[in-house]
N, C-alpha and C positions, 0 to 999 in steps of 0.2 A: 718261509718257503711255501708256506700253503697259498699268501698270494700273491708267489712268483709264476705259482703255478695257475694260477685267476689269470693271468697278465700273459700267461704263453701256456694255454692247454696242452702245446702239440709237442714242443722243444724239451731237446734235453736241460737241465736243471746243473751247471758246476758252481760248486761253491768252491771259491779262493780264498785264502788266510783264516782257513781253520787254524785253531792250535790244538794242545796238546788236550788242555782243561775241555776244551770244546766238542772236542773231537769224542773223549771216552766217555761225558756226562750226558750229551745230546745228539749221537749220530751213530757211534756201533749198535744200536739198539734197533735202527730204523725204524724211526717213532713217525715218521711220516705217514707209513701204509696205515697209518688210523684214522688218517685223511683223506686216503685215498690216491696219494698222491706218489709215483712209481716217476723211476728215470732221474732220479736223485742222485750226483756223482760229487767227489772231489775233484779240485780242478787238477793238472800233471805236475805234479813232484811233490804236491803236500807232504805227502810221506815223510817228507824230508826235515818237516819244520813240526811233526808230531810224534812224541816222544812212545817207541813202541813197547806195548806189553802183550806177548806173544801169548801168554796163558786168557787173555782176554781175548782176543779175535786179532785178525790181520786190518792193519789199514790198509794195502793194498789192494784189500777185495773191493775197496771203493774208492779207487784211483782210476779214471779213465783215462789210459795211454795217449799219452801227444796227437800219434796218427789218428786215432780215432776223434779226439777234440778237434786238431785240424780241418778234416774232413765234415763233422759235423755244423762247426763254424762257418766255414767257403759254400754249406748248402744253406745256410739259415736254419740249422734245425737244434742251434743250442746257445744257451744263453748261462752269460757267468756273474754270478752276484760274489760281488765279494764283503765279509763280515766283519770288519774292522769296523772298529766304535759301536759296535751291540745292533746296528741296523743291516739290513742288505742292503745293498749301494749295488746299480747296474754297471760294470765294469766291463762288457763285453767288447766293446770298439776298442777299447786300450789291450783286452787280450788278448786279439788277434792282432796286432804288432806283434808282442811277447811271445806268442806261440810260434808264430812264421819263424821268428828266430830261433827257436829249440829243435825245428822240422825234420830234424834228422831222425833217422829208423828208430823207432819206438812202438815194440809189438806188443797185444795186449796179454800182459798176466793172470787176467780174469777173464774169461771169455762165458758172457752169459749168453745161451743160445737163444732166451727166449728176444733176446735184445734185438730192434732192428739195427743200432747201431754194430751190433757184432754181426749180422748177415751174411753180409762181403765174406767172412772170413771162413764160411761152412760150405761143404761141398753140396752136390746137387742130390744127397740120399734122401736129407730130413725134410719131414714134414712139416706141415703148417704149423704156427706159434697156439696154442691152445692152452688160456687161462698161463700163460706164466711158463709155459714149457715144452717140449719139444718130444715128441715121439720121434723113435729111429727105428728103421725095418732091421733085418738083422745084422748091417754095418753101415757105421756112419764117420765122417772125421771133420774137421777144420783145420784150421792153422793159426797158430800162436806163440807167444815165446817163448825159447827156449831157455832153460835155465841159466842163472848167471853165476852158479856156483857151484865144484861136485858137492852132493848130497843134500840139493832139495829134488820134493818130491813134485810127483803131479796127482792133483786131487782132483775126483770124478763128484760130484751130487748129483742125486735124482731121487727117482719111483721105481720101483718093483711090483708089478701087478700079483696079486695071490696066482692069478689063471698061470703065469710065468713060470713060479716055483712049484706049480702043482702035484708034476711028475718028479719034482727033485731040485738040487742047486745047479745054479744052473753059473757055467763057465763065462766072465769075462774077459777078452782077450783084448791087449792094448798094443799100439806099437806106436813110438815116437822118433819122429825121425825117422823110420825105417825101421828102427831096429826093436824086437820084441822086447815089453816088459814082462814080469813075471802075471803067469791069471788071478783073476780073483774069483772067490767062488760064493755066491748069493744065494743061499740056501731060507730065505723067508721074505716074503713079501714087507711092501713099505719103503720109509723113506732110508738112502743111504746115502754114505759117504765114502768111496774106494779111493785108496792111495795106493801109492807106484812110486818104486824107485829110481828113477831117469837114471840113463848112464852117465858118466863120468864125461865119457867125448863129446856128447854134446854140449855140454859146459862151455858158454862163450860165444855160441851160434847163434845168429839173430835173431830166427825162427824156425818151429817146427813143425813138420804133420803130424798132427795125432789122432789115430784112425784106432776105432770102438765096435767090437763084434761079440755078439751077443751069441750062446751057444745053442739059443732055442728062439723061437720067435709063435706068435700066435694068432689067430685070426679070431673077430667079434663078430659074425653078422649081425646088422644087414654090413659093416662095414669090411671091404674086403679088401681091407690094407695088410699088409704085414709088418706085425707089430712086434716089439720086444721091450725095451726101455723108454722108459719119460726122463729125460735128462734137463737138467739146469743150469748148472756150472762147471765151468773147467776152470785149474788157477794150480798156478808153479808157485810153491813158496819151499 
């Protein structure tokens, strides 16, 4: 991978026929960023062919969605190695047959904001990508998919600034689809992790809005943005 990444600085990186063994001894870990080397994906459906352990992490989080490999593909901006017999072999021109064929609505489950591949999919509130992440004024949203089952949830990561929590917890408010989830309430600075119970009706739906409001927001000068949250990831599981 490190030099797949020598051979294409700019593109995204899928690897195709992972397994199971491969997948849990050499890639939940992401042993890449020791290299320096970011935009690391499985290629779309792996999942499929890697045997999951839920107490260990989601493969999922590193599954990029069809539409999104599509798209990345038809611009030149990703390349797919695939791992059969212990070497990387360039397979891209045979996966884009493969994938044209799969083309149908496939929205993403992980939506990393700081991603340009995931761009498209954020509205016009948030801020520029800064080291890995994304500031939002005191409401921000995208679009992504909806769950495909009742009772999974939707999971927020980010940053919480101390300046944030200073005066107190401070309220987060979510609404997907439309319709409100329950708040959560961040009472100290640092990294987090907030989950959400999606409703039941949207269960089945292809995609959804999901819009993020922060109960306080705050200003640094000289910078005279308004600020509230550093966020990272969004993902339905």
């Amino acid at each position: 991978v490190v030099r797949a990444r020598q051979l294409h600085p700019r593109e995204l990186i899928l690897l195709a026929n992972v397994d199971t063994d491969l997948f849990w001894a050499g890639i939940i870990d992401n042993p890449f960023r020791l290299y320096g080397v970011k935009d690391v994906y499985l290629a779309p459906g792996s999942e499929h062919s890697i045997q999951a352990f839920p107490e260990l992490g989601q493969v999922s989080d590193f599954v990029l969605s069809t539409a999104a490999t599509l798209k990345a593909l038809n611009h030149y901006q990703a390349v797919v190695y695939s791992v059969q017999g212990g070497r990387l072999r360039n397979v891209t021109s045979q996966y884009m047959l493969l994938a044209e064929a799969r083309s149908g609505p496939d929205y993403a489950r992980r939506v990393d904001v700081a991603a340009a591949i995931h761009a498209g999919l954020l509205d016009q509130n948030w801020y520029a990508v800064e080291e890995g992440f994304r500031w939002m004024p005191k409401r921000a949203g995208l679009r992504m998919a909806a769950p495909r089952k009742p009772g999974e949830k939707l999971y927020i990561a980010g940053y919480a600034p101390d300046i944030l929590v200073f005066q107190g917890p401070v309220k987060v408010s979510v609404t997907a689809g439309g319709l409100p989830l329950p708040p959560a309430l961040l009472s100290r600075g640092g990294p987090f992790e907030l989950s959400f119970e999606l409703p039941a009706e949207l269960a089945g739906s292809a995609e959804m809005q999901v819009v993020v409001e922060a109960g306080r927001t705050f200003v640094l000068p000289p910078d005279e943005r308004e600020l509230s949250l550093r966020l990272g990831t969004f993902s339905v599981r």
